[in-house]
N, C-alpha and C positions, 0 to 999 in steps of 0.2 A: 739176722742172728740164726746163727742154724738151731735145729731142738735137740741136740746133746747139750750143747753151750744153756739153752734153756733152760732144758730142764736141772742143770746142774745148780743154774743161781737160784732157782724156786726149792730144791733139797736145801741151800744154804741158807734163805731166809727162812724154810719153814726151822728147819732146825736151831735157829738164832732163837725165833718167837716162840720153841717149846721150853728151852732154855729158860730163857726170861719168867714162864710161866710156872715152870719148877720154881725157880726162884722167889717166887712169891708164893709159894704154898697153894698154887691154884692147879697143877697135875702133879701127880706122882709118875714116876719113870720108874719100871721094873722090866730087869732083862728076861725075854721071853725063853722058859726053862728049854721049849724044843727048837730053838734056833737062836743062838747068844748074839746073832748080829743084829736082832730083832728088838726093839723095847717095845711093851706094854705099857701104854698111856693111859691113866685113868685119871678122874673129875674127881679133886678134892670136892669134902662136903664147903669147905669155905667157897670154892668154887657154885658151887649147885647152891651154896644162899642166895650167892650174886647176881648168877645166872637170872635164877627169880625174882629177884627183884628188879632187874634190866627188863625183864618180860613186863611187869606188871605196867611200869613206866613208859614203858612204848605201846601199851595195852591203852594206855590213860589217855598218851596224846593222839593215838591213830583215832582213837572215840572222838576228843576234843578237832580236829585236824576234819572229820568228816560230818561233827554235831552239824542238824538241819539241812544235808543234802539228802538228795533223794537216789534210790539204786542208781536208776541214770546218770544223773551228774557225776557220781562217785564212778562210774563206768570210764565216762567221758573225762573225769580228771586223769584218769589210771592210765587211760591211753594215748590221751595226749602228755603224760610224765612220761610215760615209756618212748612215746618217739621223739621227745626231745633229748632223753637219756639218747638215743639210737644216733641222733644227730651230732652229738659230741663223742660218739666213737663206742659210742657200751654197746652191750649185748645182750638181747631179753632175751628168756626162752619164754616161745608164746603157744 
């Protein structure tokens, strides 16, 4: 796939998923005053509760997910996820 063709479908799905998120009151969309082909994306506050409360949640089980290991092990878990992330085709920056 060449990277015009590329980059053109990642402009069309980001712009789907901003949509969507207007739509649910989770960004506002405001045309940028010194360039009108530009919008200005901003984090509703119903957004920024959410936000925080997805943190706190993923705060809860990375604690629970790591409760009773030691720095090591938790090292050794991290790196052995990442190369098998690696192996199935992802890409860690390390």
């Amino acid at each position: 796939m060449k990277r015009c063709h590329l980059f053109s479908e990642i402009l069309t799905h980001v712009s789907i998923a901003v949509e969507k998120l207007v739509k649910r009151g989770f960004l506002n969309r405001e045309t940028d005053p010194k360039n009108r082909r530009c919008n200005i994306l901003k984090i509703t506050d119903e957004a920024s509760e959410l936000i925080t409360k997805i943190q706190d949640v993923q705060s809860y089980y990375t604690k629970q997910v790591y409760q009773g290991m030691s720095k090591e092990d938790k090292e050794n878990f991290n790196y052995y996820l990442s190369k098998m992330y690696q192996n199935i085709g992802g890409k860690i920056n390390e």
